[in-house]
C-alpha positions as CSV (number, residue, x, y, z in Angstrom):
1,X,40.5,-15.1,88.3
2,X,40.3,-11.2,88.1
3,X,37.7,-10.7,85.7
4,X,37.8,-7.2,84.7
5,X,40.2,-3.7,84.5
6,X,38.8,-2.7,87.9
7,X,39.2,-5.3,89.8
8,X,42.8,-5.9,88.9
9,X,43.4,-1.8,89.5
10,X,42.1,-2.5,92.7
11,X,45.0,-5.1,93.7
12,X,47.2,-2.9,92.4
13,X,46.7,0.2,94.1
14,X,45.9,-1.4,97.4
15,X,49.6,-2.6,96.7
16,X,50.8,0.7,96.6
17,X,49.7,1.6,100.3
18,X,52.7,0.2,102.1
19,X,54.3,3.6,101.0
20,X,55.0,6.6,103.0
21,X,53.5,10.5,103.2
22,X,54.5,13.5,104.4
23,X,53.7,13.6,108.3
24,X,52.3,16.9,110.0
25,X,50.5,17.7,113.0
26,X,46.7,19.4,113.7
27,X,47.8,22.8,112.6
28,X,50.0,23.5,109.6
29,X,50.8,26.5,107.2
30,X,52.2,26.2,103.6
31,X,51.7,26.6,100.0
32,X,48.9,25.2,97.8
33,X,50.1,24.3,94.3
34,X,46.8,25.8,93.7
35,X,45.2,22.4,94.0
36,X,41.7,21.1,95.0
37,X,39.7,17.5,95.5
38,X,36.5,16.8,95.1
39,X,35.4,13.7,96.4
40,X,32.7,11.6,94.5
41,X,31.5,9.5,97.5
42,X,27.7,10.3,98.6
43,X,27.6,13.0,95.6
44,X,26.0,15.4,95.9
45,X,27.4,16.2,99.5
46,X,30.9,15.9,99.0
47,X,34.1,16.1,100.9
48,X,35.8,19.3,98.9
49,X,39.0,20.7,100.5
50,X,42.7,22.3,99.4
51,X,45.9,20.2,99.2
52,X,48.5,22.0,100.5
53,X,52.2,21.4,101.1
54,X,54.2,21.8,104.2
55,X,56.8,24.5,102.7
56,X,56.6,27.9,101.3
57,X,56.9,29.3,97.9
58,X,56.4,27.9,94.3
59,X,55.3,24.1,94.6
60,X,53.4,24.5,91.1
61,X,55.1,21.4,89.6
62,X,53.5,19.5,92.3
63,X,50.2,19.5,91.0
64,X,51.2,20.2,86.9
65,X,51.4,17.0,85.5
66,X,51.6,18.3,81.9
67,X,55.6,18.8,83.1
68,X,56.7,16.0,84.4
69,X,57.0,14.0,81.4
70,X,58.0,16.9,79.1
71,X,60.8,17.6,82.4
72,X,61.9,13.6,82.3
73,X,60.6,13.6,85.9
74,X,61.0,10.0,87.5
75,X,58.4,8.0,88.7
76,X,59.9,8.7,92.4
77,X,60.0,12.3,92.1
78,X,56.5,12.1,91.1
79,X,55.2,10.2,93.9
80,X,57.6,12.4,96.7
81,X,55.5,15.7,94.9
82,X,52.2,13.9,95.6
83,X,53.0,12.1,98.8
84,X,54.0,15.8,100.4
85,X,50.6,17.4,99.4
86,X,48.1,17.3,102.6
87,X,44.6,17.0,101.6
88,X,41.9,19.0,103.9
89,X,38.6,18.5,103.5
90,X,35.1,19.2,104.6
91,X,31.4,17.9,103.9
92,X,29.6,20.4,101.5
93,X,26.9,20.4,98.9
94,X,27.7,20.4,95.4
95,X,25.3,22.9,94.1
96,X,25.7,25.1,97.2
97,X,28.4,27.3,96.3
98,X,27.6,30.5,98.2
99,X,29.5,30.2,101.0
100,X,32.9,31.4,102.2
101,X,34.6,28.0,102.2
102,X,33.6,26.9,98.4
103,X,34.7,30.6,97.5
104,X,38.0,30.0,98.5
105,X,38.5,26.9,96.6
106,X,37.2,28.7,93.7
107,X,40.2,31.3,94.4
108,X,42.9,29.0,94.9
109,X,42.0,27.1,91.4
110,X,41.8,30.9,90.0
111,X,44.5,31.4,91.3
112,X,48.0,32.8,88.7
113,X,50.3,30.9,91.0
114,X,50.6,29.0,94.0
115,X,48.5,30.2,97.4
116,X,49.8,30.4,100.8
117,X,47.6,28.8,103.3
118,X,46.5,28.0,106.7
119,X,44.9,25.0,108.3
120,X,43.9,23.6,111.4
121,X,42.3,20.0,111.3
122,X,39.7,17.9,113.5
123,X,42.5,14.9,113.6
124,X,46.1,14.8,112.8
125,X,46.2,14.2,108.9
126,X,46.7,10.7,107.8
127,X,46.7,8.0,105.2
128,X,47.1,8.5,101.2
129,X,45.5,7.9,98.2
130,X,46.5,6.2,94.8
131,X,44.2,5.4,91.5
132,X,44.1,5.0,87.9
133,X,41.7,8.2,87.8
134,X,43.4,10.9,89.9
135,X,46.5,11.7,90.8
136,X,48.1,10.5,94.2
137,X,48.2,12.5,97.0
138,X,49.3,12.6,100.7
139,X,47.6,12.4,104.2
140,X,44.0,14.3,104.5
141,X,41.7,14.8,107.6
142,X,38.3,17.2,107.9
143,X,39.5,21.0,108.2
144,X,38.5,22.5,111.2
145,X,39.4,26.1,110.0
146,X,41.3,27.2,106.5
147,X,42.3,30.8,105.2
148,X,43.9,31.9,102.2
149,X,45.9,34.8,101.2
150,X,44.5,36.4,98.1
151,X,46.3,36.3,94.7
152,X,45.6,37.6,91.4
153,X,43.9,35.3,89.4
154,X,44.5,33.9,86.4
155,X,43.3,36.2,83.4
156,X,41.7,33.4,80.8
157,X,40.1,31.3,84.3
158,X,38.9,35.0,85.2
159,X,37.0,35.9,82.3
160,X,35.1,32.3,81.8
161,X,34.2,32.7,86.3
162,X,32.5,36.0,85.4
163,X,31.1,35.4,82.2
164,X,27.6,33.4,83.9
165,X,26.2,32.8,79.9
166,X,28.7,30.9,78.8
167,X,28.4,27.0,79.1
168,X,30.5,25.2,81.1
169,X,31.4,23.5,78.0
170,X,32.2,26.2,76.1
171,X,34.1,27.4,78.8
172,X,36.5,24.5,79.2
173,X,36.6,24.3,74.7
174,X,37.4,28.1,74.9
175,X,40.5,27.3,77.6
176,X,41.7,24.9,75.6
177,X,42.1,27.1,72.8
178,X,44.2,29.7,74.6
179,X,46.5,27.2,75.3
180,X,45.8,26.9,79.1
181,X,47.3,23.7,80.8
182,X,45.0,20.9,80.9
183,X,45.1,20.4,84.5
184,X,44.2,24.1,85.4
185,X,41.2,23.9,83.1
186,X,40.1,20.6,85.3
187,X,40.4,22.2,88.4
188,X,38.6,25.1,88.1
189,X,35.7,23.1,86.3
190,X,35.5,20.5,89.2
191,X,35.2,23.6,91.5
192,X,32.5,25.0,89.6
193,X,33.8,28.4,88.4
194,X,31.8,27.8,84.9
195,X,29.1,27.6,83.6
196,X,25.5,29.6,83.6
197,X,24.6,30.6,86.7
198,X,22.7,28.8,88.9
199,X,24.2,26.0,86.7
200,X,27.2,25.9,88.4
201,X,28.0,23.5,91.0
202,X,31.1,21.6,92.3
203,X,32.3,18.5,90.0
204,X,34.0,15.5,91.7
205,X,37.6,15.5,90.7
206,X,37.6,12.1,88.8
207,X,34.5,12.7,86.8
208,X,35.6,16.4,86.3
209,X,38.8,14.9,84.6
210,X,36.9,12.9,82.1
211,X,34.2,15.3,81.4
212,X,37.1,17.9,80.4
213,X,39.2,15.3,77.9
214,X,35.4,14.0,76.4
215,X,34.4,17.9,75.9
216,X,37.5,18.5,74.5
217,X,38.1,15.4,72.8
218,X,34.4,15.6,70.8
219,X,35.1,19.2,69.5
220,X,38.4,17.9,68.4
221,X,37.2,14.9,66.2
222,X,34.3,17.6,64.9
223,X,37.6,19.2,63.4
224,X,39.6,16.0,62.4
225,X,36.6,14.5,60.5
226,X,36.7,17.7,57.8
227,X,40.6,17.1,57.9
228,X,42.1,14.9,54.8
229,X,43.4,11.9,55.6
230,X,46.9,10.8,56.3
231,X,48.5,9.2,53.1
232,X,50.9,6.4,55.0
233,X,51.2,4.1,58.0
234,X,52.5,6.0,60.8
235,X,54.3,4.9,64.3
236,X,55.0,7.2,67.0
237,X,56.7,5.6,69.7
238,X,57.3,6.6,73.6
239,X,58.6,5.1,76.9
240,X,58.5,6.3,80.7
241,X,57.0,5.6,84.0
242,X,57.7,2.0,83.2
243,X,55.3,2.3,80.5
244,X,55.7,1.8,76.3
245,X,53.6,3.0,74.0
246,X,52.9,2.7,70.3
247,X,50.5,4.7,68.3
248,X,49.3,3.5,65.1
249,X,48.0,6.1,62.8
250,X,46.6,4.0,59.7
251,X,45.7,5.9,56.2
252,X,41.8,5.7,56.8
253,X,38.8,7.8,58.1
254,X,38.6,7.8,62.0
255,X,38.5,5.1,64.0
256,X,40.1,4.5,67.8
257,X,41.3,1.5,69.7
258,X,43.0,1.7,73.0
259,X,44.6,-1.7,74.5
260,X,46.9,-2.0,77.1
261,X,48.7,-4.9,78.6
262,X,49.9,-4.6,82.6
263,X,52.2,-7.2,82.4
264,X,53.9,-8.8,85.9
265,X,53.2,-5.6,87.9
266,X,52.0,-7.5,91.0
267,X,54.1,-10.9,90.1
268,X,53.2,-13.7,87.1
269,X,49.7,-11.5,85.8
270,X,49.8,-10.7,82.2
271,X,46.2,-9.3,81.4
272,X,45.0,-7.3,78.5
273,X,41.8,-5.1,78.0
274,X,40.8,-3.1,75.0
275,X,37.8,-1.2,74.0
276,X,37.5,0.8,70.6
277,X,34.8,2.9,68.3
278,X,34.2,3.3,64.7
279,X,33.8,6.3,62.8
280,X,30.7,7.3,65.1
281,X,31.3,8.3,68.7
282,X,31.5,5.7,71.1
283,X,27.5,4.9,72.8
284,X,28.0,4.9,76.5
285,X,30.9,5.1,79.2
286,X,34.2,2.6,78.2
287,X,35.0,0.0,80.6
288,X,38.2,0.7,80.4
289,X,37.6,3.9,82.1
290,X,39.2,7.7,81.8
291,X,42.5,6.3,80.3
292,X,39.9,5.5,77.1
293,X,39.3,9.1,77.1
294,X,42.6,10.6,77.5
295,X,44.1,9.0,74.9
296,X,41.5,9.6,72.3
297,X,42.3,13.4,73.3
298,X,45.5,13.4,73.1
299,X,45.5,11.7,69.8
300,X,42.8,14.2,68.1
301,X,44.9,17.5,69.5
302,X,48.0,16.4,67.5
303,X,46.1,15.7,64.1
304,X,43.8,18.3,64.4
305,X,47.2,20.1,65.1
306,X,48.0,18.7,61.8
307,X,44.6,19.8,60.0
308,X,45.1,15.4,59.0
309,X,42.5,12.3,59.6
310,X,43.5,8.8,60.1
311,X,42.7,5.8,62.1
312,X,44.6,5.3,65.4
313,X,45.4,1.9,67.3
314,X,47.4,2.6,70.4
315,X,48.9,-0.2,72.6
316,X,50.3,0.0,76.2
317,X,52.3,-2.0,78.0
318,X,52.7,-1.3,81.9
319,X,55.7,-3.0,83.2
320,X,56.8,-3.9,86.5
321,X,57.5,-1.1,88.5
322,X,54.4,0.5,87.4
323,X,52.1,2.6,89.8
324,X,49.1,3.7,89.1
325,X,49.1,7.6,89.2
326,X,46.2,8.7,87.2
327,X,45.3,9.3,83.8
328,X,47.7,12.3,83.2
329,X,50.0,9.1,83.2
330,X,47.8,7.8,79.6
331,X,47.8,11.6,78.3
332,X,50.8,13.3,78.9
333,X,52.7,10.0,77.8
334,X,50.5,9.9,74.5
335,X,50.8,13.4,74.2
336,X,54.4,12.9,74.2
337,X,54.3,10.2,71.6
338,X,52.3,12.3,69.4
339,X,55.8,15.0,69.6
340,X,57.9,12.5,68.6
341,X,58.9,11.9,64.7
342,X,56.9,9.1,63.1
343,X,58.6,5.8,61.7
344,X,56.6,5.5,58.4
345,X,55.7,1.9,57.2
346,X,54.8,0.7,53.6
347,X,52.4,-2.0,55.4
348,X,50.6,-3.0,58.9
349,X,52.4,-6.2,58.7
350,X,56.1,-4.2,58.9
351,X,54.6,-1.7,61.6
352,X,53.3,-4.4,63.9
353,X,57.2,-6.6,63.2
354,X,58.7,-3.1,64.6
355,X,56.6,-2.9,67.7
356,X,57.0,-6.5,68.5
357,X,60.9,-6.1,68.6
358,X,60.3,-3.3,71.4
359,X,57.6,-4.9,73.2
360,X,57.4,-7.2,75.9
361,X,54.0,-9.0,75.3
362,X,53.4,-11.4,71.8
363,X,51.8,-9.2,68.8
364,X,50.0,-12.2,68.3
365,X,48.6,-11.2,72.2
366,X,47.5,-7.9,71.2
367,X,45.9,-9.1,67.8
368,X,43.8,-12.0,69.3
369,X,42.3,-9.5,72.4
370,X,41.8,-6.6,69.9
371,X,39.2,-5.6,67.1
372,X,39.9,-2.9,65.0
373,X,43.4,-4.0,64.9
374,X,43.0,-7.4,64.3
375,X,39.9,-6.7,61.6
376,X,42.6,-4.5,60.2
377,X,44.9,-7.1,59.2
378,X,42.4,-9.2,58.4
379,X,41.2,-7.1,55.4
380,X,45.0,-7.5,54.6
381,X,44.9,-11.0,54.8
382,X,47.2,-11.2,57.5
383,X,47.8,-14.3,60.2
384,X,49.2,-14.8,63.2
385,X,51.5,-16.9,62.0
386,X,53.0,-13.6,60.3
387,X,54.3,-12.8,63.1
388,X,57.5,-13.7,64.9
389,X,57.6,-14.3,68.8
390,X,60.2,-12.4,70.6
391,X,62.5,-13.9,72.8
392,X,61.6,-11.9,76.0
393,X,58.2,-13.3,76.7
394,X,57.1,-16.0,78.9
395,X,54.8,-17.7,76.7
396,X,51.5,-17.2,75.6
397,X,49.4,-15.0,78.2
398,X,46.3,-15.7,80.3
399,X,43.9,-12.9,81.8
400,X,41.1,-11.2,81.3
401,X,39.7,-9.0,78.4
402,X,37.0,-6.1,77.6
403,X,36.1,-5.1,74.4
404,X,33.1,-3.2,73.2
């Protein structure tokens, strides 16, 4: 019996490793998207290094996930992008950043566009990586040598490196407000471009994602809590990657669940997890991990967008075919939910009927594992029994469940 969100992640992307990367040999030249890693093991000396691709030119979509949902980009073109990115990678210190190698990171995530490289490694490159946290990429092995060609940088990412009084966190809030791509803002926080001084220091790439949509994510609620509150029962509805999703936007002061359902990914599993908050910020790290945070983000830009309040309930369902590709996956997905016109509902009741024609897994599923949902139908004096069971289920689902 798996017993929690990480331990079935872990089966999952293990699964994934039967597929195939780009092969090259000791010594290769080619573009960087710009793109860094950070590694988190044996923080604060880290493996830090430049994925680069074996070709020449513009390979920014690589490593710019905020297009390839907008761009309908399959699951497979995805995955070839990642799987052709070559990670190289060397032991440094994460608050020693004055030295030639962590200033060239720092210029490639500066960097306007992409950054032609050259690299010779200890070992012929090898391997890849998949999580729920980071984006995939290919084969990686310690750099023996790696130069650069210089590029201009980009002009918001250049003002926030120079300006050594700002906080990192106002740094990244300021980004965000220009309009700069999520992604860009990550990188050049995880390679410590930001920040005061002798503040600064080099951010492993997974926690660097979650740090940016939480900084973001807490001055957006700030904003949404002075914000009126929506007057109906909205649903905005999206579908890709082998993923649905449905965002509830109820008529009440904030309040945010996230539950997601992978349902027969690896064979007969159906497991749900779900965490939530009230209207106070959430009191320590979800187990549910950076999807928790990305979706509250994505959520709070479109109704702060809006200048509008309102309670949100978002269920997931992963299907099978699903691979787990990062959290992007969670925000650019809710992100594009969030674009789509709402389906406006006179009660919860009618909203939840609609989703459970479109979804896989039982209403009732998501009710019983849930808690501001189903405490939202109960002041409604709603059952179970309310609700019909589609036809495309299996029967009533076992697994494992988190809730806060």
């Amino acid at each position: 019996m798996i017993l929690g969100k990480g331990a079935y992640l872990r089966q999952l992307t293990a699964a994934t490793m039967q597929m195939k990367s780009v092969v090259v040999g000791k010594e290769m030249n080619g573009s960087s998207p710009p793109s860094v890693f950070i590694g988190s093991w044996n923080y604060p000396d880290v493996y830090a290094g430049p994925m680069i691709a074996p070709m020449h030119g513009d390979t920014g979509v690589m490593d710019r996930p905020e297009e390839w949902i907008r761009g309908h980009r399959t699951q497979e073109e995805i995955i070839g992008y990642r799987m052709n990115l070559v990670r190289g990678k060397r032991m440094t210190n994460a608050c020693d950043l004055d030295n030639r190698f962590v200033e060239k990171l720092q210029e490639i995530v500066l960097a306007e566009g992409s950054v032609e490289s050259e690299a010779a490694f200890d070992s012929v490159p090898s391997g890849l990586s998949f999580s729920e946290e980071h984006t995939p990429f290919g084969p990686s092995a310690p750099l023996e040598r790696f130069e650069i060609e210089t590029r201009h940088w980009d002009h918001a990412l250049e003002k926030v490196f120079y300006d050594s009084d700002l906080t990192a966190r106002n740094a990244v809030l300021d980004l965000h407000r220009t309009g700069l791509a999520f992604s860009s803002i990550q990188k050049a926080f995880s390679a410590g471009t930001m920040g005061r001084g002798a503040n600064r220091r080099l951010v492993p790439t997974r926690w660097s994602i979650t740090a940016c949509d939480t900084m973001i994510g807490d001055r957006l609620l700030s904003e949404v809590k002075k914000c009126p509150v929506i007057d109906t029962l909205r649903l905005h509805e999206f579908s890709s990657l082998h993923n649905r999703y449905a965002v509830l936007l109820l008529p009440t002061a904030w309040q945010y669940e996230w539950t997601e359902a992978f349902l027969h990914v690896l064979g007969n599993e159906e497991y749900v997890f779900s965490d939530y908050e009230g209207h106070k910020k959430k009191a320590g790290y979800s187990p549910l991990g950076g999807c928790y945070y990305s979706c509250k983000m994505a959520v709070l830009e479109a109704l702060a967008q809006e200048h509008r309040q309102a309670g949100a309930i978002i269920l997931r369902e992963a299907l099978p075919g699903y691979v787990p590709m990062g959290v992007f996956n969670v925000r650019e997905n809710v992100r594009s939910a969030m674009r789509e016109r709402p389906t406006e509902f006179e009660d919860l009741k009618s909203a939840l009927n609609h989703i459970s024609e479109r979804f896989t897994l039982p209403v009732q599923r998501f009710i019983t594992e849930t808690t501001l949902l189903r405490d939202s139908l109960r002041q409604r004096q709603c059952t179970l029994s309310d609700f019909a069971v589609p036809h495309n289920t299996r029967g009533k689902a076992t697994g494992a469940v988190q809730t806060a």
